[in-house]
C-alpha positions as CSV (number, residue, x, y, z in Angstrom):
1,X,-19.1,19.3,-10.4
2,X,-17.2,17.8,-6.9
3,X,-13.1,17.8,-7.4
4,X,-11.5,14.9,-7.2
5,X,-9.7,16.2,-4.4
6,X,-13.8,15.9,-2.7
7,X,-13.0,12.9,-3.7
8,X,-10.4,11.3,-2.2
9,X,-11.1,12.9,0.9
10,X,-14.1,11.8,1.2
11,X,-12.6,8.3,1.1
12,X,-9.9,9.2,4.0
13,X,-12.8,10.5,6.0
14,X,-14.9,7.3,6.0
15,X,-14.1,5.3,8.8
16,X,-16.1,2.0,8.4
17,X,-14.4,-0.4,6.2
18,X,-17.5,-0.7,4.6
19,X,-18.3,2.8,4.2
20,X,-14.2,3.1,2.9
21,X,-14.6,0.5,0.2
22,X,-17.6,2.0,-1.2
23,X,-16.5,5.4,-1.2
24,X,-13.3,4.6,-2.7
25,X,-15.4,2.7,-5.9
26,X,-17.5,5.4,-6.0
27,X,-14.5,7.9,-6.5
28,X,-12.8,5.2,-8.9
29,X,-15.8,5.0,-10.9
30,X,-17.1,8.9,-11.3
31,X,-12.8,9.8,-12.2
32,X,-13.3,7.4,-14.7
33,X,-16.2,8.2,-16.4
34,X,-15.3,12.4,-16.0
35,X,-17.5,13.1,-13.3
36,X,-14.9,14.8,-11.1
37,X,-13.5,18.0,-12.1
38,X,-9.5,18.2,-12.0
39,X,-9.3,19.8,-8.8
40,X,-7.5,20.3,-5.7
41,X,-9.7,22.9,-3.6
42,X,-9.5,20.7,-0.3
43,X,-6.7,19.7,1.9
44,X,-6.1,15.9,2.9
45,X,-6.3,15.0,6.6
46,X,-3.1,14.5,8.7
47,X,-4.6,11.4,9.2
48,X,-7.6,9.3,8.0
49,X,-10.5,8.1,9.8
50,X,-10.1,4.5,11.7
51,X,-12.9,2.4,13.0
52,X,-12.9,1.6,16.6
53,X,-11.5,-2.0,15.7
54,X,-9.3,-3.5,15.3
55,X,-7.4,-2.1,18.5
56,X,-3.9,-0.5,17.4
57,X,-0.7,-1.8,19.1
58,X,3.1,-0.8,18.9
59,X,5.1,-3.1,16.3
60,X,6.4,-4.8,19.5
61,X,3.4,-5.2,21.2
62,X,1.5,-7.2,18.5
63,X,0.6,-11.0,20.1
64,X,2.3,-14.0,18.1
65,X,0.9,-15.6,15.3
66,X,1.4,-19.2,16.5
67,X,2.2,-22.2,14.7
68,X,3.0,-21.9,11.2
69,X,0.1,-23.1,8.5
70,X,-1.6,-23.4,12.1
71,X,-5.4,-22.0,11.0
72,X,-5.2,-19.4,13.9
73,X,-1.6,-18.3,12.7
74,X,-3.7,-18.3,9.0
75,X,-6.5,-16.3,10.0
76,X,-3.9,-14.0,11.9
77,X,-1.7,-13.4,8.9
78,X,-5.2,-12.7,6.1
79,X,-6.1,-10.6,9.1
80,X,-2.6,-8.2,9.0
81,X,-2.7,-7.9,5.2
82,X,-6.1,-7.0,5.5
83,X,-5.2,-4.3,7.7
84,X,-2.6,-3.3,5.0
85,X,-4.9,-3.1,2.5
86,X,-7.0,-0.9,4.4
87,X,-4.1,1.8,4.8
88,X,-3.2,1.3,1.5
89,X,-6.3,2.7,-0.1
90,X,-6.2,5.8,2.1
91,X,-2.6,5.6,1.1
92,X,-3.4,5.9,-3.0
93,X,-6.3,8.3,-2.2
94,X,-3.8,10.7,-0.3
95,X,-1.0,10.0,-3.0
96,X,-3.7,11.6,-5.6
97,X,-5.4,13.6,-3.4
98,X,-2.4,15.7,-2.0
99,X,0.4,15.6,-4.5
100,X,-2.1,15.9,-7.9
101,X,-2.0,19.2,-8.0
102,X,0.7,20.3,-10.8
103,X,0.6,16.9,-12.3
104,X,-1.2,15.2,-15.5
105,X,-4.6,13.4,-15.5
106,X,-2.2,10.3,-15.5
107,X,-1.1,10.5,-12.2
108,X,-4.3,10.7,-10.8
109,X,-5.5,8.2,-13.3
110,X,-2.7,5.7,-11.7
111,X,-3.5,6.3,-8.0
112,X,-7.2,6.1,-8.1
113,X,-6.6,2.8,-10.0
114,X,-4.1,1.5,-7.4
115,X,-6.7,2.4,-4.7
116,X,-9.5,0.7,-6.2
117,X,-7.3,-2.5,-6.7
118,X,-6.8,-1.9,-2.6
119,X,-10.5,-1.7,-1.7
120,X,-10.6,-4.9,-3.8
121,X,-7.9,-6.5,-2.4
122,X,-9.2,-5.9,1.2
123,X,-12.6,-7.5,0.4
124,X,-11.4,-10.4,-1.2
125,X,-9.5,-10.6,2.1
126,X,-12.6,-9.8,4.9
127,X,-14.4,-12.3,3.1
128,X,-11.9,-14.7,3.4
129,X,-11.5,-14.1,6.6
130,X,-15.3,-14.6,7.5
131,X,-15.5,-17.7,5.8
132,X,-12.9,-18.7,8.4
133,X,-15.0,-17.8,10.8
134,X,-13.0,-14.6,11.9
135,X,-13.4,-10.5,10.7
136,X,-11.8,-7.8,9.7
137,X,-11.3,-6.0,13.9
138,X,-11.3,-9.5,15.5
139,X,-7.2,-8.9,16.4
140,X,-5.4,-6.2,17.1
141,X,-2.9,-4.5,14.6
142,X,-0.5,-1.4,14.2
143,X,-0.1,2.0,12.8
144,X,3.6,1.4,11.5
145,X,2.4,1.6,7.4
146,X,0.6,4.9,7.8
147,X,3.6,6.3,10.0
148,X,5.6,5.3,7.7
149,X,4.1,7.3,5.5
150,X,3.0,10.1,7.5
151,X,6.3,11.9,7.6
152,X,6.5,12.5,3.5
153,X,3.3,14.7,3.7
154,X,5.3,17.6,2.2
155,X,7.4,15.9,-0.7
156,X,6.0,13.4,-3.0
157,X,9.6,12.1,-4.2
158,X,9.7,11.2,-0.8
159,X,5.9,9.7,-0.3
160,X,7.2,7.6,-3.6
161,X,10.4,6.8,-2.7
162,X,8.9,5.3,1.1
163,X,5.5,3.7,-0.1
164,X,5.4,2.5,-3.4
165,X,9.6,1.3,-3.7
166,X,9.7,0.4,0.0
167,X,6.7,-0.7,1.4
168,X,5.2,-2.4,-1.2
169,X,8.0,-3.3,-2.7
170,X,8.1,-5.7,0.5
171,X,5.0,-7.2,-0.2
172,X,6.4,-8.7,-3.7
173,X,9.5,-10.3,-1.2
174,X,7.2,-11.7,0.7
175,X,4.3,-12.8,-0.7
176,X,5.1,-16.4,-3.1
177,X,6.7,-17.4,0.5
178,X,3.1,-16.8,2.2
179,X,1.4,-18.3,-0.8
180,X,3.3,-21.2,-0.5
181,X,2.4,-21.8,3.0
182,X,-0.9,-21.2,2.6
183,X,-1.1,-24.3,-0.1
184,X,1.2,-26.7,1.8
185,X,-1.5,-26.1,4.2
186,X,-4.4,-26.8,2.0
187,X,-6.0,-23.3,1.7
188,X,-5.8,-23.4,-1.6
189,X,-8.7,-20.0,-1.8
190,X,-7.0,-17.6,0.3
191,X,-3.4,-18.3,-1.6
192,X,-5.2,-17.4,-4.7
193,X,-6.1,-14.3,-3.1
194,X,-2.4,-13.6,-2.4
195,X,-1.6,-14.4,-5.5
196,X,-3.8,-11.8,-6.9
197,X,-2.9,-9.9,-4.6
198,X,1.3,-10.0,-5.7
199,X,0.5,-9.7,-9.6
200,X,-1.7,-6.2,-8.9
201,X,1.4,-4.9,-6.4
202,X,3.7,-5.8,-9.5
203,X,2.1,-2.9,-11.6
204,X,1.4,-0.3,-8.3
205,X,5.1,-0.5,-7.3
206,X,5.7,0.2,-11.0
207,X,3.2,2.9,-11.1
208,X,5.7,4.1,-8.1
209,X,8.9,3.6,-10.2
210,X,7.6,5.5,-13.3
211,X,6.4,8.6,-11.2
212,X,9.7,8.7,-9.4
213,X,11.8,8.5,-12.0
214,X,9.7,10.8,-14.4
215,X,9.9,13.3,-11.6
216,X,13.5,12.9,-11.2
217,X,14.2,13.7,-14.9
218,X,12.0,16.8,-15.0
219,X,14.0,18.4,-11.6
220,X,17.6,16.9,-12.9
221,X,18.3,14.6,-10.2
222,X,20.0,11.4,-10.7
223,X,17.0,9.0,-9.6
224,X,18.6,6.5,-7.4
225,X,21.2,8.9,-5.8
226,X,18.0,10.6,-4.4
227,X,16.1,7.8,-3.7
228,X,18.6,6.4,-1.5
229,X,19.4,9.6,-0.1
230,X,15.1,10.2,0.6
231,X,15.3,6.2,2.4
232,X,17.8,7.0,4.5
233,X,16.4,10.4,5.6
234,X,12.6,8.9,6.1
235,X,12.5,5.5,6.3
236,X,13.0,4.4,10.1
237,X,13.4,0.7,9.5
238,X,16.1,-1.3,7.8
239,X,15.8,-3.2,3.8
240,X,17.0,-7.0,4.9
241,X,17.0,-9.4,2.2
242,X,15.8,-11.4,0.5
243,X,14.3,-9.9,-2.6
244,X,13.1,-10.8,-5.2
245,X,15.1,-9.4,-7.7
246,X,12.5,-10.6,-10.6
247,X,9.1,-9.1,-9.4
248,X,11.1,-6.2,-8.6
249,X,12.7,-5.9,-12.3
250,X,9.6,-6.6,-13.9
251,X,8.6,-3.1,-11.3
252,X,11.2,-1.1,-12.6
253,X,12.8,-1.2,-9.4
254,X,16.5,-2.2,-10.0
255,X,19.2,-4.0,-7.6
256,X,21.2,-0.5,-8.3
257,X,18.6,1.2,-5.7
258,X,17.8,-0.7,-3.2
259,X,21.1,-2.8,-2.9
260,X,23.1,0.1,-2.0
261,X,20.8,1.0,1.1
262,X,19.9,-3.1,2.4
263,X,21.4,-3.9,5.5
264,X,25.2,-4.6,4.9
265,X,25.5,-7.8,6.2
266,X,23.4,-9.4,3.5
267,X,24.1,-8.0,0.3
């Protein structure tokens, strides 16, 4: 019987979107019906396997999206969570992949969940974007969520402090403000694919929550002392407001966490 550490490399190793979405189902599925032993014989990759597009730029190199509700600045924006939702299903398969070890069924239960929703979540979007007459690799994009991530390798209360509570904890900020553009401009299908999209973060960033704060308990550590302390030692950028307190809540992620780290001026 493959591990399901085989597994969820196998899914970091694929490089073609296509190949990545089907590998990651595959894993989803055969976890799910017991067809991977509980396992963690093989190492995860420092990083996973890209395909040759879309072309990867610094942050501050990344070309403007143009005007707002614009159907170039539309395709632009479906194309960048696209490319988020690509990292983020190498990002679950790593989080079950390399920290599982040690750990209950649960947690891989949880992450090979969250990185099925991903794969789902980044077809609903390529499709989208081809019925727009665009692809998934037609723009460029950047490396900055998988950096983000990359320096946690060694300590999953940092990996969930980072990605889960940061990173996608931004996404429910942002999203009903990108949904709502997206319908003032009359795409009414790709802002129900956002909002799909922000009801399925919901429950991963919660997924994050719970681990953290089960993990805390079990070590002794008073769970947002150390998360704060584990964002300011590896997360580069700054937490700017607005957030949305509610979606966050309904996470488990209090205003007690994040609001003593956000940038001063706005809290």
């Amino acid at each position: 019987m493959h591990s399901v550490a085989e597994a969820c490399r196998a899914v970091l190793d694929s490089a073609a979107p296509r190949d990545k979405l089907r590998t990651a189902r595959a894993a989803a599925r055969a976890w799910r019906r017991g067809a991977l032993a509980h396992r963690f014989d093989v190492a995860m990759p420092d990083r996973p396997a890209r395909p040759e597009a879309p072309a990867l730029l610094p942050p501050n190199r990344m070309p403007k999206r143009g005007r707002a509700g614009s159907p170039r600045s539309r395709i632009a924006m479906l194309h960048a969570l696209a490319h988020i939702e690509l990292n983020a299903i190498d990002l679950a398969f790593d989080m079950a992949g390399r920290f599982g070890a040690g750990l209950p069924r649960a947690f891989v239960d949880d992450w090979l969940g969250v990185g099925a929703d991903e794969a789902m979540h980044f077809a609903l979007l390529e499709r989208r974007l081809r019925a727009l007459g665009s692809c998934y690799g037609a723009l460029p994009a950047h490396d900055g969520l998988w950096e983000a991530a990359a320096g946690t390798a060694h300590d999953l209360l940092a990996r969930l402090a980072v990605v889960p509570m940061v990173l996608e904890a931004r996404g429910l900020d942002v999203t009903p403000g990108l949904t709502a553009s997206f319908e003032r401009a009359g795409d009414a299908r790709s802002a129900a694919i956002l909002a799909r999209i922000y009801r399925d973060e919901i429950r991963h960033v919660a997924a994050g929550a719970r681990w953290f704060e089960s993990l805390c308990e079990s070590r002794g550590l008073d769970q947002v002392a150390h998360w704060q302390k584990l964002i300011r030692t590896h997360f580069r950028g700054t937490l700017k407001p607005p957030f949305n307190d509610s979606a966050r809540g309904e996470a488990g992620l209090s205003r007690e966490f994040y609001g003593g780290v956000a940038a001063p001026e706005h809290v």
